[in-house]
C-alpha positions as CSV (number, residue, x, y, z in Angstrom):
1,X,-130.9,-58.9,146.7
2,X,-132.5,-62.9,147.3
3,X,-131.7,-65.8,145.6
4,X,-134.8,-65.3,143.8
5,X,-133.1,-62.4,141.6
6,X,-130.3,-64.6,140.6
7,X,-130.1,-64.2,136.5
8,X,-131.9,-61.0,136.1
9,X,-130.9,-57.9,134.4
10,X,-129.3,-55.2,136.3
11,X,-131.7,-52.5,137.3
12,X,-131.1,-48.8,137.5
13,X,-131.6,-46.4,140.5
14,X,-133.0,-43.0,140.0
15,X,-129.2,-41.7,140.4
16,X,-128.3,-44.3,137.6
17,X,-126.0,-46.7,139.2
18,X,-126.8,-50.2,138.2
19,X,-127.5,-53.3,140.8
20,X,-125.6,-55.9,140.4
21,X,-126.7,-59.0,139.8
22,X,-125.6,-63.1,140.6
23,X,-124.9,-65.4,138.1
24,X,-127.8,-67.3,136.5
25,X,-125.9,-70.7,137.7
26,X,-128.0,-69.9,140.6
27,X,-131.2,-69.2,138.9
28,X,-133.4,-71.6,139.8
29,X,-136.0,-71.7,142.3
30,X,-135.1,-71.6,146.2
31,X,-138.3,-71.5,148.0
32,X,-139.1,-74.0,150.5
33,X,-141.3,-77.0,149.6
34,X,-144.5,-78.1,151.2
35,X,-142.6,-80.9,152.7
36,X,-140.4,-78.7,154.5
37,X,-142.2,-76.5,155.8
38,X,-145.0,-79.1,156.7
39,X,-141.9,-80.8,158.8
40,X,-140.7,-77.3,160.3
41,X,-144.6,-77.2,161.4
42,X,-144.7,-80.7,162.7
43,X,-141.3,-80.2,164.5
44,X,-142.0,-77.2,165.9
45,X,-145.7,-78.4,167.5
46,X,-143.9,-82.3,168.5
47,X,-142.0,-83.0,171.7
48,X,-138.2,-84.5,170.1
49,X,-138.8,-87.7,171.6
50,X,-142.4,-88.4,169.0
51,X,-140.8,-87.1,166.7
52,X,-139.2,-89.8,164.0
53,X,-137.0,-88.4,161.5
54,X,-136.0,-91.7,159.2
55,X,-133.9,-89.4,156.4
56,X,-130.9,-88.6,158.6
57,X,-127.6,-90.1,156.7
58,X,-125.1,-88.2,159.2
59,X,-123.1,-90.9,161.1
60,X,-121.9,-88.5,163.8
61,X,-126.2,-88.2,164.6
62,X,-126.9,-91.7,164.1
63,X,-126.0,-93.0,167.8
64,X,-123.5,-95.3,166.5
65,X,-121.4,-96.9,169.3
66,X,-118.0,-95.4,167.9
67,X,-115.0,-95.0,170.0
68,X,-114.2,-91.0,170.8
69,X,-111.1,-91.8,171.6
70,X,-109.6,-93.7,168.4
71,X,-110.6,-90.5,167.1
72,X,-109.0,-88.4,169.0
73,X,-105.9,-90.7,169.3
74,X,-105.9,-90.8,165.5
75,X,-105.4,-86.6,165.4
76,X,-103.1,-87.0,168.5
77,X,-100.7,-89.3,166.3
78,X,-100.6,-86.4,163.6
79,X,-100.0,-83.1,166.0
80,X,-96.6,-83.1,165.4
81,X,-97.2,-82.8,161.4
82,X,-99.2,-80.1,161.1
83,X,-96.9,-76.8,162.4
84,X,-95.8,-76.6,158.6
85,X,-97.5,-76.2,155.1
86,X,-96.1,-77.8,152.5
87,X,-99.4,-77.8,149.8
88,X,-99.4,-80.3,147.4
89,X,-101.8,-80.3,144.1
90,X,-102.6,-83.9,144.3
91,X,-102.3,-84.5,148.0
92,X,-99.5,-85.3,150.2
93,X,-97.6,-88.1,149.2
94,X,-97.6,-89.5,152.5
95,X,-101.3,-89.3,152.6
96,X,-102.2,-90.7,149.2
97,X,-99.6,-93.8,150.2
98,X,-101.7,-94.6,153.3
99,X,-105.0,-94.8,151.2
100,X,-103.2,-96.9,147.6
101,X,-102.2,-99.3,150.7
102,X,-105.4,-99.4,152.1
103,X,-107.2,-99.8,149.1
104,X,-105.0,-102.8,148.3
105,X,-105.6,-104.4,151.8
106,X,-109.1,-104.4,150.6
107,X,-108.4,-106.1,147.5
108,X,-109.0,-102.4,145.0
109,X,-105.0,-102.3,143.4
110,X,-104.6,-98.8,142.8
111,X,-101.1,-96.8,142.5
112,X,-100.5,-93.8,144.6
113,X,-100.0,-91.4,141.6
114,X,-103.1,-92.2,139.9
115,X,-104.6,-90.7,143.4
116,X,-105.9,-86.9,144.1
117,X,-107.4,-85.9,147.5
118,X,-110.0,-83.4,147.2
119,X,-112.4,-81.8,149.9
120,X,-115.5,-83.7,149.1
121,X,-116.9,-85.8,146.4
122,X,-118.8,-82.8,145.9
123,X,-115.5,-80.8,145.1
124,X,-114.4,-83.5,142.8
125,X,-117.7,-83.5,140.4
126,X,-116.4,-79.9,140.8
127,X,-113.2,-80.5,139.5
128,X,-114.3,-83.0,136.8
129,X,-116.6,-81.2,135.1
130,X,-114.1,-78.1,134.9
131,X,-111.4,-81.0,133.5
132,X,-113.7,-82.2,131.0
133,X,-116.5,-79.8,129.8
134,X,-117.0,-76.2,128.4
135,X,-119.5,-74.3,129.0
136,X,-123.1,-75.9,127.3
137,X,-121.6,-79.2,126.9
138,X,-123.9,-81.6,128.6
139,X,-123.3,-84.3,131.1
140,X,-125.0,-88.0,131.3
141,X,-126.3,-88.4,135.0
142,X,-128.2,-91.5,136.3
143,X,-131.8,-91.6,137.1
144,X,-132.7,-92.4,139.6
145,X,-130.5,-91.1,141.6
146,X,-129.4,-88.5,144.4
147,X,-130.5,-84.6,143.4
148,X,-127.2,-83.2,144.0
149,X,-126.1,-83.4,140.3
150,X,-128.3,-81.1,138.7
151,X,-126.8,-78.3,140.8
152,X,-123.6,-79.5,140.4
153,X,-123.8,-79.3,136.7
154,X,-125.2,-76.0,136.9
155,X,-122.8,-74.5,138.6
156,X,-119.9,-75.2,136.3
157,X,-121.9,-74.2,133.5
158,X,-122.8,-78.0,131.9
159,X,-126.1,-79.5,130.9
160,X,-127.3,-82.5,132.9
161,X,-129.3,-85.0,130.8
162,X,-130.8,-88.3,132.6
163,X,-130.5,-92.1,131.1
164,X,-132.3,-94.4,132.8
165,X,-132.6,-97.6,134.9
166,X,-135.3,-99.8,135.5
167,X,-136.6,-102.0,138.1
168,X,-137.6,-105.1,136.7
169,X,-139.5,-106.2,140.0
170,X,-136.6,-107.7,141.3
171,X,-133.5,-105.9,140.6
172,X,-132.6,-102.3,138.7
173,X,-130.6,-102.5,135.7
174,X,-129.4,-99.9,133.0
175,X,-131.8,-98.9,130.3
176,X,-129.2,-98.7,127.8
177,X,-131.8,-97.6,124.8
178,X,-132.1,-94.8,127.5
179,X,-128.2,-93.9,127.3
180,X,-128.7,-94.2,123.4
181,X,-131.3,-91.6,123.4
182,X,-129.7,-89.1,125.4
183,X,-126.7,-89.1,123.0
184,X,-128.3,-88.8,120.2
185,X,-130.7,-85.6,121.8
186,X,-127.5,-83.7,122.5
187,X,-125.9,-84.0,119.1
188,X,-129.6,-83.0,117.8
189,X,-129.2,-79.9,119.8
190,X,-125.5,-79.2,118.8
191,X,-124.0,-80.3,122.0
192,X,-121.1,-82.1,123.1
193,X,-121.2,-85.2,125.7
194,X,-118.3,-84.2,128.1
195,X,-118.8,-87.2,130.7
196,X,-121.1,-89.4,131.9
197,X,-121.9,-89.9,135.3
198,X,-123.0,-93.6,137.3
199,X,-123.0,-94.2,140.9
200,X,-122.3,-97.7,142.4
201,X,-123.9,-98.9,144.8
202,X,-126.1,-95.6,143.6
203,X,-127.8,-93.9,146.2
204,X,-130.9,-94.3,146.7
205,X,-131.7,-97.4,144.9
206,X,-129.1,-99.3,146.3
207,X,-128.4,-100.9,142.4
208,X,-124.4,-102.0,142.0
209,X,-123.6,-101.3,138.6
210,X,-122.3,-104.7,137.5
211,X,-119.5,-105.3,135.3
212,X,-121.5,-105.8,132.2
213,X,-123.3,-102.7,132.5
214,X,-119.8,-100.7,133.1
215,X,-119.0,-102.9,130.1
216,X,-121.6,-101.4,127.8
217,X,-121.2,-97.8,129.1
218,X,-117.5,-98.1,128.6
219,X,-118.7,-98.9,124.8
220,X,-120.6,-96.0,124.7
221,X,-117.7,-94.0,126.1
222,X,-115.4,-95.2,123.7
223,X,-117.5,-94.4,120.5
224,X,-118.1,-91.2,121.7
225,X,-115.1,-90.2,123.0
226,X,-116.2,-89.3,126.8
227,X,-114.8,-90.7,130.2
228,X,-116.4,-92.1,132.8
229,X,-117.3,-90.6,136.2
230,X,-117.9,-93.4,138.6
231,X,-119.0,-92.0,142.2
232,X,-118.3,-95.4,144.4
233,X,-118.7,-93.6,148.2
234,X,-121.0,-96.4,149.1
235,X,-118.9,-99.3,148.0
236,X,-117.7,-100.4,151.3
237,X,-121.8,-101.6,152.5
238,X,-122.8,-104.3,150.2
239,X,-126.0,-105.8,151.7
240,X,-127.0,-108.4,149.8
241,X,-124.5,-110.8,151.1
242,X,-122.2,-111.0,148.1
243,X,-118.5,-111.0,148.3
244,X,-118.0,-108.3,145.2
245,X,-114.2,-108.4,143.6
246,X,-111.6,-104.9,144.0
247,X,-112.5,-104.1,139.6
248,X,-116.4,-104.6,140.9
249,X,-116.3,-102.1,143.4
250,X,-113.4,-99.6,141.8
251,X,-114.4,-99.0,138.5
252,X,-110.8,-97.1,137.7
253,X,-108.9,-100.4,138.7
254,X,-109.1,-102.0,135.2
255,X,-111.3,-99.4,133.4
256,X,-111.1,-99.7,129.5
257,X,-112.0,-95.9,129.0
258,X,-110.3,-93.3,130.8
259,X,-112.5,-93.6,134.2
260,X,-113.0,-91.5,137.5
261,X,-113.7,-93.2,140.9
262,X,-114.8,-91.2,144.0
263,X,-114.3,-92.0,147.4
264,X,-114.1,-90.1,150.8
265,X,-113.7,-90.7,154.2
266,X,-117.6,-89.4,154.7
267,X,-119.0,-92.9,154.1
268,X,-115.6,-95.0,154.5
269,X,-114.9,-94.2,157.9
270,X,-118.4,-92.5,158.9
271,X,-116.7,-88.9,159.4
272,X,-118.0,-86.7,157.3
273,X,-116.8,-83.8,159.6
274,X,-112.9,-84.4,158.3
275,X,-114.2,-82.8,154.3
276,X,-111.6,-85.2,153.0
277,X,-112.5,-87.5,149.7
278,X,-110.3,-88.9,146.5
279,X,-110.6,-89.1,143.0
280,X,-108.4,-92.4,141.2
281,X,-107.4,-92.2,137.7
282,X,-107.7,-95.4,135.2
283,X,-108.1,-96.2,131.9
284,X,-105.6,-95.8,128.6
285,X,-102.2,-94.3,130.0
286,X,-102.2,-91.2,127.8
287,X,-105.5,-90.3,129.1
288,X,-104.9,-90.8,132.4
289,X,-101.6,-88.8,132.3
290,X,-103.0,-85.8,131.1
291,X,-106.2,-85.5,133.1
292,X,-104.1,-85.6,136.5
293,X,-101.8,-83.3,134.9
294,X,-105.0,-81.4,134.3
295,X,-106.6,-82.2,137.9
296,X,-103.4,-81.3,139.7
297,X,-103.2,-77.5,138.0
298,X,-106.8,-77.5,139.2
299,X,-106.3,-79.1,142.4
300,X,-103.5,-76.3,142.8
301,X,-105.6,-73.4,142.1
302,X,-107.9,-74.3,145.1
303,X,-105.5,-76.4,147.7
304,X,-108.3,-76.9,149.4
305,X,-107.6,-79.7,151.6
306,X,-106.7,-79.4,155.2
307,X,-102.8,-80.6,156.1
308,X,-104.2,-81.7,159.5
309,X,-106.6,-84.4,157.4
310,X,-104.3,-85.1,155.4
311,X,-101.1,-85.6,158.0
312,X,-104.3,-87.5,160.0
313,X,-105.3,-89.8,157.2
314,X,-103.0,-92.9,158.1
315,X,-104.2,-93.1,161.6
316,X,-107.7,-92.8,160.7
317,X,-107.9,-95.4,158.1
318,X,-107.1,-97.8,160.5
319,X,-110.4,-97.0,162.0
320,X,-112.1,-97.7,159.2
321,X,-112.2,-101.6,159.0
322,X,-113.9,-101.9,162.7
323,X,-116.6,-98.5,161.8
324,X,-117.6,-100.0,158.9
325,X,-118.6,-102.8,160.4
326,X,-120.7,-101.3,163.2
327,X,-122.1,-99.2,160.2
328,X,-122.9,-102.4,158.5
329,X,-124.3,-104.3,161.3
330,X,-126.6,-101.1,161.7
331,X,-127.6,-101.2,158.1
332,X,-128.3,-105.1,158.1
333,X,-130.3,-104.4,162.0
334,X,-132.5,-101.7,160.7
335,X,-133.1,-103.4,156.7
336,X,-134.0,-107.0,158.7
337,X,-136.6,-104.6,161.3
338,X,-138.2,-103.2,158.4
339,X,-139.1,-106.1,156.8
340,X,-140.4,-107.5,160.0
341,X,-142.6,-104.5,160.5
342,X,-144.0,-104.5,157.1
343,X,-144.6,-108.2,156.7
344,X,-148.2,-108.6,155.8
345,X,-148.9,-104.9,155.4
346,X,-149.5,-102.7,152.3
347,X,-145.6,-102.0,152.3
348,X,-143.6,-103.0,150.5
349,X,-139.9,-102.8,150.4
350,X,-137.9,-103.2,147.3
351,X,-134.3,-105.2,147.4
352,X,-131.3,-103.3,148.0
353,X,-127.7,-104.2,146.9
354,X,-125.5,-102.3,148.9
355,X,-125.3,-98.6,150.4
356,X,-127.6,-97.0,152.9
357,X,-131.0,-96.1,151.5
358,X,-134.4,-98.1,151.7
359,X,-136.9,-97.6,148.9
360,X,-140.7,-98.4,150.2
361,X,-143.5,-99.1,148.0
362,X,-146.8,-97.5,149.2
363,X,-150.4,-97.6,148.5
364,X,-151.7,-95.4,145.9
365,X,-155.1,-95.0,147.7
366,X,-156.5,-92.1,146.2
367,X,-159.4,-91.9,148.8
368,X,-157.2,-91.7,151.8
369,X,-155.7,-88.9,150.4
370,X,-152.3,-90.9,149.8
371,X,-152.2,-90.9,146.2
372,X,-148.6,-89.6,145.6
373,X,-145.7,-90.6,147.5
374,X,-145.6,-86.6,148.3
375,X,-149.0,-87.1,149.7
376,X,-148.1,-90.0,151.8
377,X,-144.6,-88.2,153.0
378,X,-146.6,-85.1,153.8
379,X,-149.7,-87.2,155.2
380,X,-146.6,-89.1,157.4
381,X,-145.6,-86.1,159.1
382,X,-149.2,-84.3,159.7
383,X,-150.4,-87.7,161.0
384,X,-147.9,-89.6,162.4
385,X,-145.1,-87.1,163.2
386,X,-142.7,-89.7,160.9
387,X,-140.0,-88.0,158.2
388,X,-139.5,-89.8,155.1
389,X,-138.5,-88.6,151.8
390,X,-141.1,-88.9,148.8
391,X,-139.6,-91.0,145.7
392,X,-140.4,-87.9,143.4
393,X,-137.0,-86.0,144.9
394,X,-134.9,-88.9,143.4
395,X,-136.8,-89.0,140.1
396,X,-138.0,-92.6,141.0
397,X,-141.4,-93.7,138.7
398,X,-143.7,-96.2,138.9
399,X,-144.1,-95.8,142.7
400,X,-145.3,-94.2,144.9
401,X,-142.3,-95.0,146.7
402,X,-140.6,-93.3,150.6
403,X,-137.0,-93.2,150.5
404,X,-135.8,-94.1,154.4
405,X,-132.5,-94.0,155.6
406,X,-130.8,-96.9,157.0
407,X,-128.7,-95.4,159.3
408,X,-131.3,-94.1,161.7
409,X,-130.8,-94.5,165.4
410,X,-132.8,-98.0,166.3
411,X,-135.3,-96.4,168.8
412,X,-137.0,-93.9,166.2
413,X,-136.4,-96.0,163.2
414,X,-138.4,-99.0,164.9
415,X,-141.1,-96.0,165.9
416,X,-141.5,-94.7,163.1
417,X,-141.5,-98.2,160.9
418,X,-144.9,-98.6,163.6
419,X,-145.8,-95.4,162.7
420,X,-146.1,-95.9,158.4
421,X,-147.5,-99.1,158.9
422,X,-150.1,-98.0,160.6
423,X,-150.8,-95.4,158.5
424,X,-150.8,-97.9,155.5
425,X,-153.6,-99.7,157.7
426,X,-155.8,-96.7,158.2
């Protein structure tokens, strides 16, 4: 049976048995999208070398001048750890140590208990929204923002509903009417606001939440009686040339509402090959008790992460000061080529803030057949044998907008820069 049966009734045989069916969390549609398959086309008819993907986010595919060996001396240092298992909910305590002290080298004071190590940030959204919602209850997400939530959401069972930010022309910034609205549609319906999610820098706008927009949502938290879920995996890239304080970039480090920061050694340390990522606890003290009380029988349900990243985790946070910066110094090479490229052209791009995403402007030019940014990403690839990603996947309006990654390798992201802007200039 394909995905595309997910949530149907079972059917009978001629014998009577009944098929069984999967749960409607997966009922939603599957099939591929013009844009992929026009870029499996494109792939498929293109020599690898013409071809200029400018979407890929993996640091191990970026051609990023990292050190094999510190990698490997980083697991070496841990071999004689591993031979045992000795599972802990939260993490090891060795483990979460190493990252509350290398937090507070970077100026973000956090304690080691208030720490739980999950798999992914994708397994903590997991987790939270088992801690916090029932089934039905809904959950505030941001929009714009990446896709991934809506799935997220649906698969434990809670209702995403978007609030808003704006760009003013300049800079994003929170439509709190927006947030306002949202409430009051879910008690219309009868439904309970379990959490509400913001990302910082948020991905792929590149808007840090500042503190008096955290402020406001804290507010909103408090008079409604949610917590906050702050997803801060970009917060080590600022790119806008400010110096941003520990509570600016940790939301959980003085939150006034019981808060959730995520982290993860994916965009930290550029290795998102080791699955390992954190959630850090702040807000009131009764609250914060009780959901890692909560977290931890979770966390010990699952025990899903490895004792080798774990026993590892020391070692390989000491990478992480000289990887970020040759991640940064990419992101700041390939944001400064762009705007050379498209100096005097029809594109535009839009300010970023911090993480790894570039938003681009484009030309609505009807007659060209470019009217949409899907038009313009499909027109990309048919014509110019370029991947971007359209603004509609991120819910961004008011465009048409591309979404480009700024961790492309420097030979296809300066090829494929030429190869939109002459496409604007057709």
């Amino acid at each position: 049976m394909g995905d595309a049966d997910a949530g149907k009734p079972e059917v009978s045989d001629p014998d009577g048995r009944r098929e069984p069916r999967l749960s409607r969390r997966l009922d939603w549609h599957t099939s591929e999208n013009a844009l992929a398959q026009c870029e499996a086309e494109t792939r498929a008819n293109t020599p690898p070398e013409q071809f200029y993907d400018l979407t890929n986010t993996n640091p191990t595919r970026a051609e990023l001048p990292f050190s094999e060996g510190d990698l490997q001396a980083a697991w070496a240092a841990s071999a004689g750890t591993v031979a045992t298992y000795e599972p802990s909910p939260q993490g090891s305590a060795m483990a979460r140590t190493a990252l509350a002290a290398d937090l507070q080298r970077r100026g973000i004071a956090l304690r080691e208990e208030h720490l739980l190590l999950t798999a992914s940030s994708s397994e903590a959204y997991g987790y939270l929204f088992k801690l916090l919602a029932d089934p039905g209850d809904v959950v505030l997400v941001p929009s714009p923002s990446y896709p991934l939530f809506d799935y997220l959401a649906k698969l434990e069972g809670v209702i995403p509903v978007p609030y808003r930010f704006w760009h003013t022309g300049a800079d994003w910034v929170l439509d709190d009417e927006s947030v306002s609205e949202a409430l009051q549609a879910a008690e219309a319906q009868g439904r309970r606001v379990a959490a509400l999610v913001a990302v910082s820098p948020n991905n792929p706008t590149g808007h840090w939440l500042s503190l008096a927009e955290r402020r406001r949502l804290e507010t909103h938290a408090e008079r409604h009686g949610f917590p906050l879920i702050v997803d801060e995996v970009f917060q080590d890239f600022a790119l806008d040339g400010r110096a941003r304080s520990g509570t600016e970039r940790c939301a959980a480090s003085d939150a006034q509402v019981l808060t959730f920061s995520l982290g993860g050694l994916s965009k930290s340390v550029g290795l998102p090959q080791l699955k390992l990522g954190w959630i850090a606890v702040g807000g009131p003290r009764p609250a914060v008790a009780s959901a890692l009380q909560g977290l931890a029988t979770l966390a010990d349900t699952y025990l899903s992460v490895a004792t080798p990243a774990q026993a590892a985790l020391p070692a390989l946070l000491a990478l992480g000061e000289p990887r970020r910066r040759i991640i940064q110094e990419r992101l700041l090479t390939q944001r400064a080529a762009a705007s050379t490229c498209f100096a005097g052209s029809a594109l535009s791009p839009l300010s970023v803030e911090g993480g790894w995403s570039l938003l681009v402007r484009v030309p609505a030019w009807d007659e060209r057949g470019l009217g949409s940014d899907e038009a313009w990403a499909l027109q990309a690839l048919r014509r110019r044998q370029t991947l971007v990603q359209p603004g509609f996947f991120f819910d961004l309006t008011g465009g048409p907008f591309v979404v480009l990654s700024l961790l492309c390798a420097p030979r296809p992201w300066q090829q494929g820069l030429t190869a939109l802007r002459d496409l604007a200039a057709r």
